[in-house]
Each structure stands twice: as structure tokens, then as C-alpha cells.
C-alpha positions, 0 to 999 in steps of 0.5 A: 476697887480693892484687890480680889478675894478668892471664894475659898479664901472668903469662905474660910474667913467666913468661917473662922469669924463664925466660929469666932476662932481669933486666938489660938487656932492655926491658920492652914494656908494654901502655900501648905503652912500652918500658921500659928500665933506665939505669946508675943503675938507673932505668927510662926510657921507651926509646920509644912505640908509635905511636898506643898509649895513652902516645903518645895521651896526649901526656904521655909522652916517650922519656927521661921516668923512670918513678918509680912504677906505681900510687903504688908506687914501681919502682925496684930492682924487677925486670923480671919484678915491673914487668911485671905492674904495667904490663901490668895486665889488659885495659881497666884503667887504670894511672898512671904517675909520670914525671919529665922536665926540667920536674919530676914528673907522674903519667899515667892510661893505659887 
């Protein structure tokens, strides 16, 4: 069937739905963004990790909005439904689609 979760990515899921963080909360990711949900109800990268794979790509900025995680879009997901899609299992890669002040852009992270 359906797509594999990783069991980090399942328990940290887990989590968030435990402790009922849907609003709010940001979302740490293992491309090493900080996702966040802005009053629209759009999620904009809060800040980078240093020297994690967004930060390395040069092609992720706080601020940008994330559009879609794999071509599927994210908006109105849950945290707890965005959080598997980004952490993704380990060595795997993920391309996110951003929108900044220069328009749309998608970005392969690994």
C-alpha cells in the first residue's frame, strides 16, 4: 500500500497529535527548517539550521512560503499530516515548493 513513514517521522507525529499541538507550534523538519503557520494559514519558513540541508542549498530563505512538499500541496494540512511528508526517511529526498518576493521555486533537499 501507501507510501512508508519513517519512525521518526511517525513518532514525532505521534507526538504533536498527543500533546494536541495543531496551532501555533512550529514544525522542525529534518531538511533543518522550521516551519511555521502565518494568519492566513500558510506555512513560512520560520528559520534554518545551520549548515542543515536547506541552509546548504542556498535556495531556502526565512520567510519563503512552502506551497507544496512532493508536488502535494500543504496548505490547510495539519502539523501533525506535514510533519511526516517533510521529515521523510533518512537519505531520502524531498522537494519543497517555495514561493519568495521573485515568484515560485521547487528545491530537491536530501
Amino acid at each position: 500500500g501507501g507510501k512508508q513513514v519513517g519512525p521518526l517521522a511517525g513518532k514525532i507525529a505521534e507526538d504533536l497529535r498527543a500533546k494536541g499541538e495543531t496551532q501555533g507550534a512550529p514544525v522542525l523538519c529534518g531538511l533543518g527548517v522550521t516551519l511555521k503557520l502565518d494568519s492566513q494559514g500558510q506555512y513560512y519558513v520560520k528559520r534554518m539550521e545551520r549548515g542543515g540541508p536547506a541552509e546548504r542549498s542556498a535556495q531556502v530563505k526565512a520567510g519563503d512560503k512552502l506551497l507544496a512538499v512532493n508536488g502535494l500541496a500543504v496548505s490547510g494540512l495539519e502539523y501533525a499530516q506535514l510533519a511526516p511528508l517533510v521529515l521523510g526517511p533518512d537519505g531520502s529526498s524531498v522537494s519543497l515548493t517555495l514561493r519568495d518576493a521573485k515568484g515560485v521555486h521547487t528545491v530537491e533537499l536530501q
